[in-house]
BAKOLLO-447374 format. One line per field, with one value per residue: chain; x, y, z of N, C-alpha, C, O in turn; residue in three letters. Coordinates in Angstrom, 2 decimals. Each point is the difference from the previous one (the first is absolute). Layout:
N
kette: (A / ...);
n.px: (X / ...);
n.py: (Y / ...);
n.pz: (Z / ...);
ca.px: (X / ...);
ca.py: (Y / ...);
ca.pz: (Z / ...);
c.px: (X / ...);
c.py: (Y / ...);
c.pz: (Z / ...);
o.px: (X / ...);
o.py: (Y / ...);
o.pz: (Z / ...);
rest: (ALA / ...);
//
This chain:
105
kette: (A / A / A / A / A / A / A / A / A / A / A / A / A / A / A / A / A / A / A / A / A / A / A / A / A / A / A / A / A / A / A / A / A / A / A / A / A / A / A / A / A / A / A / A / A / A / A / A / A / A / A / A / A / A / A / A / A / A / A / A / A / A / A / A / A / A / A / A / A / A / A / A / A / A / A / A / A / A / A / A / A / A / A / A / A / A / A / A / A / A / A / A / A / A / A / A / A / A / A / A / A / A / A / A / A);
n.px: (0.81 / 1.12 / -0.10 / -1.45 / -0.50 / 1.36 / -1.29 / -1.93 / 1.46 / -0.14 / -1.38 / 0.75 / 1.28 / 0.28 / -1.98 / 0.38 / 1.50 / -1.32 / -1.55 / 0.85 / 1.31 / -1.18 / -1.64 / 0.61 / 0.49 / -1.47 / -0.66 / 1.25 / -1.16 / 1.01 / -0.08 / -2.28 / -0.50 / 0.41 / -2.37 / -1.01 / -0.05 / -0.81 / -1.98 / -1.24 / -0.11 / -1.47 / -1.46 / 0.64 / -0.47 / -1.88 / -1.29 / 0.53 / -0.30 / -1.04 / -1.34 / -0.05 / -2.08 / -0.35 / -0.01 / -0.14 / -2.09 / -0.90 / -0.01 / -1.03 / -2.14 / -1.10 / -0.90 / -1.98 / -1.30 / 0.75 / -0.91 / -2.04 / -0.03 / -0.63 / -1.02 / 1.00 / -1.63 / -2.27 / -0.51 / 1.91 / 1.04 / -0.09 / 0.96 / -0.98 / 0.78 / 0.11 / -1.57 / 0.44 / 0.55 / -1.56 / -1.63 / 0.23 / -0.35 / -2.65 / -1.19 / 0.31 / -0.47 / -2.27 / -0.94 / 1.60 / -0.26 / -0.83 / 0.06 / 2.41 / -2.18 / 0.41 / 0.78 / 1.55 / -1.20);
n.py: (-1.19 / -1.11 / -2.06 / -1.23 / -0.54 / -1.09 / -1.24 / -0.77 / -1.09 / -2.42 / 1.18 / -0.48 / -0.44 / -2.60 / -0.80 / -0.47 / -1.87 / -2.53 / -0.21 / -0.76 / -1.17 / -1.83 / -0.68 / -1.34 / -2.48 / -1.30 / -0.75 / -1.69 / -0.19 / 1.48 / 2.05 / 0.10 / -0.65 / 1.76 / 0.18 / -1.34 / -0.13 / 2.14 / 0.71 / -1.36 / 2.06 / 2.12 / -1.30 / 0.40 / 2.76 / 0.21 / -0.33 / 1.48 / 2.21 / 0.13 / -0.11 / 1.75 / 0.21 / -1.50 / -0.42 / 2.02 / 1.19 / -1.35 / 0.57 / 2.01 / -0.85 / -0.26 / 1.51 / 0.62 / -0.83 / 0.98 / 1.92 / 0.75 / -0.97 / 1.27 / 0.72 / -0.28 / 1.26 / -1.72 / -0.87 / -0.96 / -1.59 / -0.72 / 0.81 / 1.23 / 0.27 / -2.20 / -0.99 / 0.89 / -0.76 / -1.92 / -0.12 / 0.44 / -1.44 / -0.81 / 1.00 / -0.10 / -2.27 / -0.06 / 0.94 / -0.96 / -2.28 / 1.21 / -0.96 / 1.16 / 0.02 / 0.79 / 0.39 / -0.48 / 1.14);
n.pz: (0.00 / 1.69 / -0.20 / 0.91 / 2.18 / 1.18 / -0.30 / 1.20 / 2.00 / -0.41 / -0.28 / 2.21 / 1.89 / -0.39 / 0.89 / 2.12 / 0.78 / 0.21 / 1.82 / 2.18 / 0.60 / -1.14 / 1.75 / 2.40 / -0.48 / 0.00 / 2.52 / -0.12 / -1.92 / -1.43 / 0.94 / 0.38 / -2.37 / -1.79 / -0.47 / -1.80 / -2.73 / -1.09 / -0.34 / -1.19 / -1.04 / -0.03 / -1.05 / -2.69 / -0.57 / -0.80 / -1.63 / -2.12 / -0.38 / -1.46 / -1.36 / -1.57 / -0.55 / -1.54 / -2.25 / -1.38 / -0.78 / -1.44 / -2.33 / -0.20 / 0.03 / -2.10 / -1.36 / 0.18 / -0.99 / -1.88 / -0.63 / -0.60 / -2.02 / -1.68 / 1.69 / -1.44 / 1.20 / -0.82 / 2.14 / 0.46 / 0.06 / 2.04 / -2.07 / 1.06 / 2.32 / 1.09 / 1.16 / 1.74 / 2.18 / 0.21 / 1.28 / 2.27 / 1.58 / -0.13 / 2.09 / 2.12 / 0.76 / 1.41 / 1.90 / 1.63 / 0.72 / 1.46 / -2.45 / 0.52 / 1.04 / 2.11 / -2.08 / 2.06 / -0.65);
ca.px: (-0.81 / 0.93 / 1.03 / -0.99 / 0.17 / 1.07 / 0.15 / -0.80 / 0.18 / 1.48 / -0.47 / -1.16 / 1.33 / 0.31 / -1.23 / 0.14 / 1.14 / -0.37 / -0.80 / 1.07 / 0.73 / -0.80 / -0.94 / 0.93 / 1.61 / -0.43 / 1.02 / 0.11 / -0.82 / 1.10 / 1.19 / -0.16 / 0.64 / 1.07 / 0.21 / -0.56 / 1.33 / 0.80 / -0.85 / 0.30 / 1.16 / 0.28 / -0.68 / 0.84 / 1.44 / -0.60 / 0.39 / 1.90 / 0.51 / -0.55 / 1.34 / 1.43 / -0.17 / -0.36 / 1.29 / 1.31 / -1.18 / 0.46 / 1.68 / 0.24 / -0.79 / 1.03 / 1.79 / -0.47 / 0.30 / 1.37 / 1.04 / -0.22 / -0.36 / -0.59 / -1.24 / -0.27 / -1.28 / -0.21 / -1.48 / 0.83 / -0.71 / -0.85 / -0.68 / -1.39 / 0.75 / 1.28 / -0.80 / -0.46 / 1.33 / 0.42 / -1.27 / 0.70 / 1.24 / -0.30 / -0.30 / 1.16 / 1.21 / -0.66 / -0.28 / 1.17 / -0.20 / -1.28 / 0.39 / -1.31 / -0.35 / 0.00 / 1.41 / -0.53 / 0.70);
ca.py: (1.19 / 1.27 / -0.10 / 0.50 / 1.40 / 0.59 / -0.35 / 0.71 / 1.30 / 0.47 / 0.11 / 1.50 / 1.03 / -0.18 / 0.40 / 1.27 / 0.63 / 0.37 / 1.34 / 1.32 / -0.30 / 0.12 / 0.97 / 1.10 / 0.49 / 0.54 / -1.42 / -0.69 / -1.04 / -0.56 / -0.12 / -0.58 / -1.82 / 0.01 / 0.74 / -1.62 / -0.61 / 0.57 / -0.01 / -0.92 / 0.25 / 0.22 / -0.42 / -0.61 / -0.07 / -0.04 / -1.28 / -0.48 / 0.90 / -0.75 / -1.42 / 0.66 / 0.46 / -1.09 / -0.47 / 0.55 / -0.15 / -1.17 / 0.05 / 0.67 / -0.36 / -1.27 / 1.02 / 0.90 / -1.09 / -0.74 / 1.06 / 0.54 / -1.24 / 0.60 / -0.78 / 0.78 / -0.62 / 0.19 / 0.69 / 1.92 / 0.52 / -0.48 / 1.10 / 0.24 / 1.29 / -0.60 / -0.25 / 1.66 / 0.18 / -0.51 / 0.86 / 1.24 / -0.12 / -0.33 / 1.52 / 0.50 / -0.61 / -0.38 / 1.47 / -0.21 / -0.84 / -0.03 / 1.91 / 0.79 / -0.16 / 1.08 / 1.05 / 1.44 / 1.13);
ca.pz: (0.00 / -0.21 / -1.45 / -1.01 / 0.25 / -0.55 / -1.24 / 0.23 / 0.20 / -0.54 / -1.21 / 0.46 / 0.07 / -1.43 / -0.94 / 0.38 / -0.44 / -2.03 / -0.05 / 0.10 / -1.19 / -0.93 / 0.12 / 0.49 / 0.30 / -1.41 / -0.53 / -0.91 / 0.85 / -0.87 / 0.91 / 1.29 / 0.17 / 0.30 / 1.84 / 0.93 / 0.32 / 0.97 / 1.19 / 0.10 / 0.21 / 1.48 / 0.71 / 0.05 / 0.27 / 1.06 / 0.66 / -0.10 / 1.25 / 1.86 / 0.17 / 0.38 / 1.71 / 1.17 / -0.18 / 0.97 / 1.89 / 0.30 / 0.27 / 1.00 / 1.30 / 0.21 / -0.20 / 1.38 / 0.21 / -0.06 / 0.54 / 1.69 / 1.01 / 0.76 / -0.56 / -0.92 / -0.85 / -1.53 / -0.55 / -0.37 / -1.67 / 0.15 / 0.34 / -1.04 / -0.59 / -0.86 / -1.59 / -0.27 / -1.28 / -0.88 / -1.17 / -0.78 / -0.83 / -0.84 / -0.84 / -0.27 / -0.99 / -1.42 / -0.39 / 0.21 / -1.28 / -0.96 / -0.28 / 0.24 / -1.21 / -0.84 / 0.32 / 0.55 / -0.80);
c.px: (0.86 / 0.80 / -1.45 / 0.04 / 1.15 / -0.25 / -1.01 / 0.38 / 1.59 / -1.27 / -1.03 / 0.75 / 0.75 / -0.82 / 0.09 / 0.79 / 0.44 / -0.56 / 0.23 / 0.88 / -0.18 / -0.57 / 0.80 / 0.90 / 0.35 / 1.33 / -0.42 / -0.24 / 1.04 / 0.95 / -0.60 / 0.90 / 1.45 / 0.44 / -0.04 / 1.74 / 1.13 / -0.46 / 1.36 / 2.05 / 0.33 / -0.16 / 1.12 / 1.31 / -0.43 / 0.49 / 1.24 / 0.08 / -0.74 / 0.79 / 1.34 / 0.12 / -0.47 / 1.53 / 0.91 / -0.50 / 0.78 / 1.35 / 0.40 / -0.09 / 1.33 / 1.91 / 0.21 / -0.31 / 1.06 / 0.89 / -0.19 / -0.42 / -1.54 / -1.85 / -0.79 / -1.14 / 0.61 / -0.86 / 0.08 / -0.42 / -1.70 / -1.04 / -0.49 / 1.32 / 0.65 / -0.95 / -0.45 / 1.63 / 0.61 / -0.88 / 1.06 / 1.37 / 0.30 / -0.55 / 1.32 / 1.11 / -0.96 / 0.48 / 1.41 / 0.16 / -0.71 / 0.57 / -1.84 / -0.92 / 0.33 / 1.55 / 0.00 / 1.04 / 0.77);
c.py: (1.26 / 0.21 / 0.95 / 1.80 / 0.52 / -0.39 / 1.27 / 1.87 / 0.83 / -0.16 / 1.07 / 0.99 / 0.17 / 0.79 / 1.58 / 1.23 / 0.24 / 1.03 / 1.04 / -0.01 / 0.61 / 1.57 / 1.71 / 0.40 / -0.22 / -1.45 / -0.47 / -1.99 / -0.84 / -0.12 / -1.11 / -0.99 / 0.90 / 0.29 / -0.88 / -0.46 / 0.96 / -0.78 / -1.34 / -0.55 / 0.20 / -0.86 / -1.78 / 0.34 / 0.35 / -1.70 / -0.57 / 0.89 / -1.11 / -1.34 / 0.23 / 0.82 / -0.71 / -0.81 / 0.55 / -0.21 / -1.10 / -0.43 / 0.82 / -0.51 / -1.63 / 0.24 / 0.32 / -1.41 / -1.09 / 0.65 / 0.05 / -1.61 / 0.32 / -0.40 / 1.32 / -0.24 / 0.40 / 1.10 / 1.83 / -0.22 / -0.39 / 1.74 / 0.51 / 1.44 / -0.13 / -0.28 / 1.56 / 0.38 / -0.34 / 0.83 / 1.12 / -0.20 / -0.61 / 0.88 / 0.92 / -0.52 / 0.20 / 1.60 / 0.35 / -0.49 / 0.77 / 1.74 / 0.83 / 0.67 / 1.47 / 0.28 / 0.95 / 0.95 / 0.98);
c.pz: (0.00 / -1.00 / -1.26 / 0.31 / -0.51 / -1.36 / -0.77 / 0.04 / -1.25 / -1.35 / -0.29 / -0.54 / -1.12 / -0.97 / 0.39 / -0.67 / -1.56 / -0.45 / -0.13 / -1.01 / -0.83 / -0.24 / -0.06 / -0.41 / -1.96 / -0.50 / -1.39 / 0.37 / -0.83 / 1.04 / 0.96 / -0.17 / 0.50 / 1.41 / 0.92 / 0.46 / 0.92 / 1.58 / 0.30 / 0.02 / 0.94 / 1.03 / 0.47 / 0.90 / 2.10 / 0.62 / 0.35 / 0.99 / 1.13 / -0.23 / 0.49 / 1.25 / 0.99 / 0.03 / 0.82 / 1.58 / 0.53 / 0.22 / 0.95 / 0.92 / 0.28 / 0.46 / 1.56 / 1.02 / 0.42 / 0.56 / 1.25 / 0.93 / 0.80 / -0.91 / -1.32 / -0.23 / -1.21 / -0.03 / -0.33 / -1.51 / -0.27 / 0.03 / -1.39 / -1.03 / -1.00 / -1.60 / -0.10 / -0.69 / -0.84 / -1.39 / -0.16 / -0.53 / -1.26 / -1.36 / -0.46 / -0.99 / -1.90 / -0.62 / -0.49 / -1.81 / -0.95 / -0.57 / 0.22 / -1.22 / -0.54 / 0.63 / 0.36 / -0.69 / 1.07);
o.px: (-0.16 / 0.38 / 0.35 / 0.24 / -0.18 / 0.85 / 0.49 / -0.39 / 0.45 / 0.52 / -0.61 / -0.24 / 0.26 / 0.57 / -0.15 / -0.30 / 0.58 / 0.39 / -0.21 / -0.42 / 0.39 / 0.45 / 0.04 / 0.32 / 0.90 / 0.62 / -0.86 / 0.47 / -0.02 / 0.52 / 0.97 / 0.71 / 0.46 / 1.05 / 0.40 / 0.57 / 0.77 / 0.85 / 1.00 / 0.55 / 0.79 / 0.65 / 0.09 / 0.70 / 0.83 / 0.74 / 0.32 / 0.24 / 0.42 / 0.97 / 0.57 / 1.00 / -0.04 / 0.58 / 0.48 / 0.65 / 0.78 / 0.54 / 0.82 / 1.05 / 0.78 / 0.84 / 1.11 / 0.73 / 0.02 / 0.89 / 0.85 / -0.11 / -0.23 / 0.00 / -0.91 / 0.03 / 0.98 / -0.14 / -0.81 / -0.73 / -0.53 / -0.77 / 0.39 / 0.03 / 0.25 / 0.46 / -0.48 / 0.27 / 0.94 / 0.55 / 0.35 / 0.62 / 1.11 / 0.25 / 0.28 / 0.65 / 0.57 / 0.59 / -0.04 / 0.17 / 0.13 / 0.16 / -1.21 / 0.62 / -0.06 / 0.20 / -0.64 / 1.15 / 0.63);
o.py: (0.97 / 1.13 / 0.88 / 0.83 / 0.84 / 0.74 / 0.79 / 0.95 / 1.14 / -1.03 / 0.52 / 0.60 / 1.13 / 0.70 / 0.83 / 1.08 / 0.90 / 0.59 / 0.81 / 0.75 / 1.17 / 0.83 / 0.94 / 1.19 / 0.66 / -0.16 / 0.71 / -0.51 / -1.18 / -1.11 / -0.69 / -0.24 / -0.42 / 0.02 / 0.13 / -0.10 / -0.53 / -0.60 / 0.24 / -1.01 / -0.72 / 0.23 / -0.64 / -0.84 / -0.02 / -0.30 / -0.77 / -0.75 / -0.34 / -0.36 / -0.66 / 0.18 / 0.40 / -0.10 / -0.60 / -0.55 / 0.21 / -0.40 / -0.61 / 0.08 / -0.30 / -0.58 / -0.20 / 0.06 / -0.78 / -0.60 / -0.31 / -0.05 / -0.50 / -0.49 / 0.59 / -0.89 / 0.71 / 0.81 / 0.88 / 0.83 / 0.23 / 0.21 / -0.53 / 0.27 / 0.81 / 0.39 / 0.15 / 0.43 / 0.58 / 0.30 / 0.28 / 0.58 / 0.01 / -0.08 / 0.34 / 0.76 / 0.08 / 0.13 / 0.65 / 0.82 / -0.31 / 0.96 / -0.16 / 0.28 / 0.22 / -0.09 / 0.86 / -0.41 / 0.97);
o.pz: (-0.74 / -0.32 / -0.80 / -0.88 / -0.89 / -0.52 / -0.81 / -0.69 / -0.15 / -0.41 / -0.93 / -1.04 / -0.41 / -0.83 / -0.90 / -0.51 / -0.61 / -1.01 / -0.90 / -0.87 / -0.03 / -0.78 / -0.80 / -0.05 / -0.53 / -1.05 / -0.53 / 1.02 / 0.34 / 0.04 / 0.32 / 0.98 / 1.06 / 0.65 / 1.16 / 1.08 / 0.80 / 0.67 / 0.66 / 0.44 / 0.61 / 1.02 / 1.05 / 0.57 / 0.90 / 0.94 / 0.91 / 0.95 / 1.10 / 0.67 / 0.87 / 0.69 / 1.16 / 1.08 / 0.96 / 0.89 / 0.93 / 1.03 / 0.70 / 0.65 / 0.91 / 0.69 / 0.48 / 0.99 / 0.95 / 0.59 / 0.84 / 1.23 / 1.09 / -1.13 / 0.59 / -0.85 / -0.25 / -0.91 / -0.28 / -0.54 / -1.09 / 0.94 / -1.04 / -1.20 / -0.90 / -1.07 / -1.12 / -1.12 / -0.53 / -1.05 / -1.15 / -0.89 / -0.53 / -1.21 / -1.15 / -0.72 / -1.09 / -1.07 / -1.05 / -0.91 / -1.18 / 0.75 / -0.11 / -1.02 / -1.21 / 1.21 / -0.60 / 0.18 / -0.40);
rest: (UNK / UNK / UNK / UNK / UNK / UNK / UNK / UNK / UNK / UNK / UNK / UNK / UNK / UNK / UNK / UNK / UNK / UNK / UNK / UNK / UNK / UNK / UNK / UNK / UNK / UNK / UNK / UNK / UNK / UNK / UNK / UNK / UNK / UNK / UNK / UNK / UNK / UNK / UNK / UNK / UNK / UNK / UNK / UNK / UNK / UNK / UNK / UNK / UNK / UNK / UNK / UNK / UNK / UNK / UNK / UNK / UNK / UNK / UNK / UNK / UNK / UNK / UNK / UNK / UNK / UNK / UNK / UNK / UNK / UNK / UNK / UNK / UNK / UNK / UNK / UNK / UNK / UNK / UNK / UNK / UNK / UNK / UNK / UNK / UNK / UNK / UNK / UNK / UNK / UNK / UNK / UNK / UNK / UNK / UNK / UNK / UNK / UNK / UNK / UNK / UNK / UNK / UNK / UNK / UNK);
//
């Protein structure tokens, strides 16, 4: 049942935002597939920063461990901040990759 609400509420918002788009912002309905796959780029390098930031989380905690003889939880990467930074540091490497569309003079 809860999986339908969110499903529900992300097509609401989807349908929403086409609107706006379209209506308002005077978008183009030729760009959405190219905008799907950016979406989805990001969304990829989102996943490689959190792998690589749970990776080092870990190697740190184990490194700290061995050194100090001492009890390190895991659960230090065990935090919601770390997948919020991984999104920017993911936004940041696409925008970084990506030329800008207009040259500033």
């Amino acid at each position: 049942m809860a999986s339908m609400v969110v499903l529900t509420l992300l097509g609401i918002t989807s349908a929403g935002a086409y609107a706006i788009g379209t209506r308002c912002f005077g978008l183009q309905t030729s760009r959405l597939q190219a905008a799907g796959w950016h979406a989805l780029e990001w969304l990829g390098l989102t996943l490689v920063f959190l792998a690589l930031n749970l990776g080092a989380g870990i190697s740190l905690i184990l490194a700290l461990r061995w050194w100090n003889s001492a009890f390190v939880s895991m659960y230090f990467v065990n935090d919601a901040t770390i997948g919020l930074a991984s999104m920017f540091q993911a936004v940041a490497f696409q925008w970084w990759r990506t030329p800008p569309a207009v040259k500033p003079e």
